[in-house]
LODREN-186542 format. One record per residue (C-alpha): x, y, z; residue in three letters; residue number from 1. Coordinates in Angstrom, 2 decimals. Layout:
BEGIN
<<X Y Z> ALA NUM> ...
***
This chain:
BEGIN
<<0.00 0.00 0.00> UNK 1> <<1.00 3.35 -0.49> UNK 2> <<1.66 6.13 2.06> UNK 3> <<0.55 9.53 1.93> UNK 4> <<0.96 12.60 3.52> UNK 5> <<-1.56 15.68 3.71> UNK 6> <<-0.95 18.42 6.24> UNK 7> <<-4.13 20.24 7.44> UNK 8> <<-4.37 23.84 6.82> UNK 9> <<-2.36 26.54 9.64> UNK 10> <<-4.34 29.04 8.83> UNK 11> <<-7.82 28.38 10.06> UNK 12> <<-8.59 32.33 10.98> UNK 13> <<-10.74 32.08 7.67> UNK 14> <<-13.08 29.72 9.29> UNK 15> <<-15.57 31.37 11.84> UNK 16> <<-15.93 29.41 14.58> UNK 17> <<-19.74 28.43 15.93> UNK 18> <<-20.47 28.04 19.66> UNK 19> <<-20.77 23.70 20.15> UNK 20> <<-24.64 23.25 21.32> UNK 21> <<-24.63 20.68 23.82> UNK 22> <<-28.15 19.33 24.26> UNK 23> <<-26.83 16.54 26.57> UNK 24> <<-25.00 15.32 29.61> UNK 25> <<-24.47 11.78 30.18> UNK 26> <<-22.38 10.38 33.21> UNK 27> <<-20.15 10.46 35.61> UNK 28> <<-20.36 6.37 35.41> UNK 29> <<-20.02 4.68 38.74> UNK 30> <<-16.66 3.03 38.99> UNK 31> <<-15.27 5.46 36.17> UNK 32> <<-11.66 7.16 35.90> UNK 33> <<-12.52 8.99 32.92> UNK 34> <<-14.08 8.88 29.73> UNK 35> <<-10.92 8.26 26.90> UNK 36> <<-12.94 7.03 23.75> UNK 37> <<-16.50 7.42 22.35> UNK 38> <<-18.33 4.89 20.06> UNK 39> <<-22.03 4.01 18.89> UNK 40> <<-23.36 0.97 17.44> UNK 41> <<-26.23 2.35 15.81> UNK 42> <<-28.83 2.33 18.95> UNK 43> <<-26.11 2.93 21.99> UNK 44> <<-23.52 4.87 23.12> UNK 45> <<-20.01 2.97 24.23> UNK 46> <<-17.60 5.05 26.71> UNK 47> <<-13.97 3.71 27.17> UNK 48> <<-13.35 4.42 30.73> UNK 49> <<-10.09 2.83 31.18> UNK 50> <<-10.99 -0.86 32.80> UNK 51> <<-14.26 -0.89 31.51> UNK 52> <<-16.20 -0.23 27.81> UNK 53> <<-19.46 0.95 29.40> UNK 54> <<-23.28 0.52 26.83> UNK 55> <<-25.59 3.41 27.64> UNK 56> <<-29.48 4.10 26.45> UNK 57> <<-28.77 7.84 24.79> UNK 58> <<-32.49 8.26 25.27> UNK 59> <<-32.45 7.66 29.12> UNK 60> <<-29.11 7.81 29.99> UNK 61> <<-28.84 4.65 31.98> UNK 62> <<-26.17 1.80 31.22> UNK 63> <<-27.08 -1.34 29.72> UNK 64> <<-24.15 -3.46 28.85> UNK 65> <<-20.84 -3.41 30.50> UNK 66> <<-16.92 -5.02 28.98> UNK 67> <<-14.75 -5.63 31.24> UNK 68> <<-12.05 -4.88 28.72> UNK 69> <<-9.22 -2.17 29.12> UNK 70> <<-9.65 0.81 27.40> UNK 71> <<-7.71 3.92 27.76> UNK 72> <<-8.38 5.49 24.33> UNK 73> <<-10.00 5.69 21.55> UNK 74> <<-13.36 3.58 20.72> UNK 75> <<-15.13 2.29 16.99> UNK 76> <<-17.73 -0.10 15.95> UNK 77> <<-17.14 -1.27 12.50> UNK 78> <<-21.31 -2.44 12.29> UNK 79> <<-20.20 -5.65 14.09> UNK 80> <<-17.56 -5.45 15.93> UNK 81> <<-16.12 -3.14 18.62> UNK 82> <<-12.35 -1.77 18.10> UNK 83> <<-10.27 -0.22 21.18> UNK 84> <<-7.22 0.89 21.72> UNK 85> <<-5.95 -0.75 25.09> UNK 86> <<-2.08 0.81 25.56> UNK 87> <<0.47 0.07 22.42> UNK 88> <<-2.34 -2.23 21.22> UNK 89> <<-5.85 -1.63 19.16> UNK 90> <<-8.45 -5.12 20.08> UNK 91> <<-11.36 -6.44 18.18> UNK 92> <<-13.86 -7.63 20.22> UNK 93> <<-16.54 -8.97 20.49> UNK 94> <<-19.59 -7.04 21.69> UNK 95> <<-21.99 -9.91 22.84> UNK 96> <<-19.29 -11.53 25.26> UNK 97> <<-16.04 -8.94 25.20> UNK 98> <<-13.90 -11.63 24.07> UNK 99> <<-10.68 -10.05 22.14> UNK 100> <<-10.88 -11.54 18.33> UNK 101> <<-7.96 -10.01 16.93> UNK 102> <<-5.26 -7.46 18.32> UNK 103> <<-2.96 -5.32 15.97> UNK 104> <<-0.26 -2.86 17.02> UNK 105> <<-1.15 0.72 17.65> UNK 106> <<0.50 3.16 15.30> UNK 107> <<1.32 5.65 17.89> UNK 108> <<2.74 2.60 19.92> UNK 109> <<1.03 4.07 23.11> UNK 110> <<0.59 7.68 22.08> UNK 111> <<-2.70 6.79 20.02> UNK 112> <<-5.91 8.85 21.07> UNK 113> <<-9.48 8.77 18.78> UNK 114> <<-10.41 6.25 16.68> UNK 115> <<-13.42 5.81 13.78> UNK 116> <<-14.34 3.32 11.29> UNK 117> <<-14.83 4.49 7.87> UNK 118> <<-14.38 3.07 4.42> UNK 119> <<-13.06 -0.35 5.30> UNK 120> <<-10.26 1.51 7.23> UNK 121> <<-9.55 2.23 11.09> UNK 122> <<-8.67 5.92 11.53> UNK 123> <<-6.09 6.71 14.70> UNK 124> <<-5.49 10.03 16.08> UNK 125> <<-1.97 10.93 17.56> UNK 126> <<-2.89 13.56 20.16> UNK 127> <<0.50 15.07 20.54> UNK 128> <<1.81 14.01 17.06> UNK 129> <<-1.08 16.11 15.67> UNK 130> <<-2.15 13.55 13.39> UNK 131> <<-4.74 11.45 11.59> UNK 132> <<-3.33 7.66 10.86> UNK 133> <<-5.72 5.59 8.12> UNK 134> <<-4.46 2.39 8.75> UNK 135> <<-5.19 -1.78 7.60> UNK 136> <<-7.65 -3.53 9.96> UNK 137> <<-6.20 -6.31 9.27> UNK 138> <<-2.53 -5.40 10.20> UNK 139> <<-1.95 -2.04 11.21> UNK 140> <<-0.25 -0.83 8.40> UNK 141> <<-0.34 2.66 8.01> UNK 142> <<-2.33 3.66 4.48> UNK 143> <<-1.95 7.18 4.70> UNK 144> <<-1.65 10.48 7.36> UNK 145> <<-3.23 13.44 7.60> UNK 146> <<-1.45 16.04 9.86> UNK 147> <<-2.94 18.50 12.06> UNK 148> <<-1.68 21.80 13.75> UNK 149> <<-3.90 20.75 16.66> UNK 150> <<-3.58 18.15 19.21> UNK 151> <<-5.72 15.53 17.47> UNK 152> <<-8.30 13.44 19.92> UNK 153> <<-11.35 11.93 18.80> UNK 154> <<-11.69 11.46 15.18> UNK 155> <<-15.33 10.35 13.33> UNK 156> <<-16.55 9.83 9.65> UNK 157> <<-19.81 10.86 9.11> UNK 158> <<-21.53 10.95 5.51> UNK 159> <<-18.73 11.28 3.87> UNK 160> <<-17.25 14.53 6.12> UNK 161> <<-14.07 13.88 8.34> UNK 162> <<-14.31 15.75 11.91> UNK 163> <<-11.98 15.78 14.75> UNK 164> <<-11.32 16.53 18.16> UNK 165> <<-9.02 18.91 19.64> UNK 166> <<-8.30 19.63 23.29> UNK 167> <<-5.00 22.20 24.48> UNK 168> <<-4.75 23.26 27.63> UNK 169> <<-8.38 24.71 28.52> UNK 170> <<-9.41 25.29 25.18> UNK 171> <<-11.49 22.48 22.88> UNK 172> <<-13.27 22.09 19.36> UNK 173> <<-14.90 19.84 17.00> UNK 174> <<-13.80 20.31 13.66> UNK 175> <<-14.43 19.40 10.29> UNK 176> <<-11.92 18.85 7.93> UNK 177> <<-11.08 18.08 4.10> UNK 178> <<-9.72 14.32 3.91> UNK 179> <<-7.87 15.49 0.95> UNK 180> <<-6.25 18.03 1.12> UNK 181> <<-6.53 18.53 5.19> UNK 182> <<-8.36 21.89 5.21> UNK 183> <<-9.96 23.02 8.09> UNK 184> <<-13.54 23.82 7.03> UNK 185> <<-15.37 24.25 9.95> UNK 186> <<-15.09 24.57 13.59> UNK 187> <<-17.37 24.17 17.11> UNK 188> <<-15.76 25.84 19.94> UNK 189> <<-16.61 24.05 23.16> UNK 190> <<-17.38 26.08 26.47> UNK 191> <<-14.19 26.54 28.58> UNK 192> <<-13.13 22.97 30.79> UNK 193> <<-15.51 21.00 28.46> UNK 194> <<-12.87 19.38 26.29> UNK 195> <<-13.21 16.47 24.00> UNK 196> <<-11.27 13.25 24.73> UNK 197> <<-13.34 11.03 22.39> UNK 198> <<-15.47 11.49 19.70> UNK 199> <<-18.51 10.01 17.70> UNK 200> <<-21.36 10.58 15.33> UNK 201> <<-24.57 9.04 15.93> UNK 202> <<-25.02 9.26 12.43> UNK 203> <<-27.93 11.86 11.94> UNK 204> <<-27.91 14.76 14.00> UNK 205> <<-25.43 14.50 17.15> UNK 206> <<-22.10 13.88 18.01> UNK 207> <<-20.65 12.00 21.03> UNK 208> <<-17.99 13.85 22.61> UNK 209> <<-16.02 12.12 26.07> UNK 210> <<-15.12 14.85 28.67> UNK 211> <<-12.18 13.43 29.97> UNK 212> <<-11.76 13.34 33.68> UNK 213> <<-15.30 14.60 33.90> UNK 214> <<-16.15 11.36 33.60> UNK 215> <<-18.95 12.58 30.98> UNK 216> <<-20.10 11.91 27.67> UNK 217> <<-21.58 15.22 26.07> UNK 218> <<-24.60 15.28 23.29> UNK 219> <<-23.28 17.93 20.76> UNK 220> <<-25.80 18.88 17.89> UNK 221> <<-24.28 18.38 14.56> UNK 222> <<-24.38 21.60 12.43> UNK 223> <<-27.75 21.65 9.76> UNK 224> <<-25.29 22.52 7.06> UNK 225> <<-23.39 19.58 7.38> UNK 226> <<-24.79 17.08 5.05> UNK 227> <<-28.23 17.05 7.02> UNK 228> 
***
């Protein structure tokens, strides 16, 4: 396979930020450390919170499935399957009984943060490499990056548009960018302390967003002019 390199745009004082609506609080989740990774599996909501991949209803909030799995990062759900980063490590598991099907190596080797299923392909973000791996299910190899001038944290695919998390210092945003040629095209600014450490599309009209050590999940409306 080939490798490929795109860098995401420095200059994103073009793009106006909008103010991230959060509809929704979910959590803290008895037992929690954190929330590191964000997935859903087309009716719940899965939060990575370090020893434990926790289900939740979105509609009432209450848990419904628990993994006892580790899980310090990122989260995906591939329409069967559940993929999480656990360490140097990314696991496929299981979701009826948790067991671990497969396990390839992490690209970040330990440094790996968000992580969506899209196209066939796992995507990893590299929080403090500020990057975007597309990488082989099946092995791990690396397909192609896409570098950011952000610290990179969750990453999602939804209908066809590539969005990211970022989270520095106090400061956070979900943003939207060209898988191309890496633009930044659009930007959510989260409230101050409400940063992203996962993210996740419910496919429609929200986005998943861990808070960290907040031990949250947040509801975040997905902009009407984004392919709604």
């Amino acid at each position: 396979m080939t490798s490929n390199l795109s860098k995401i745009g420095k200059d994103t004082s073009a793009v106006t930020a909008q103010t991230a609506e959060i509809v929704r609080e979910y959590g803290p989740f008895p037992g929690a450390n954190g929330v590191h990774g964000v997935t859903h599996d087309g009716q719940r909501v899965w939060a990575a919170t370090g020893a434990r991949l926790i289900a939740f209803d979105p509609e009432s909030g209450e848990p419904t499935r628990t993994l006892d799995r580790p899980c310090d990062a990122g989260t995906a759900f591939d329409g069967t399957h559940l993929y999480q980063i656990a360490e140097e490590r990314i696991d496929k598991i299981d979701p009826a009984n948790g067991n671990v099907l497969a396990s390839i190596p992490a690209p970040g080797h330990g440094f790996d943060s968000g992580l969506a299923w899209a196209e066939g392909s796992l995507w990893v973000g590299q929080y403090r490499d500020r990057k975007i791996h597309q990488i082989d299910p099946a092995n791990g190899a690396i397909i192609r990056t896409i570098e950011s001038n952000r610290f990179v944290t969750g990453v999602t695919w939804v209908d066809g548009e590539l969005w990211h998390g970022t989270w520095e210092g106090d400061e956070s945003d979900i943003r939207r960018i060209d898988p191309h040629s890496g633009a930044v095209l659009e930007r959510l600014e989260m409230p101050p302390g409400a940063g992203v450490s996962g993210l996740e599309s419910d496919g429609a009209g929200l986005f998943y967003c861990g808070g960290g050590g907040s031990g949250k999940v947040r509801a975040v409306r997905r902009p009407k002019g984004a392919g709604l």
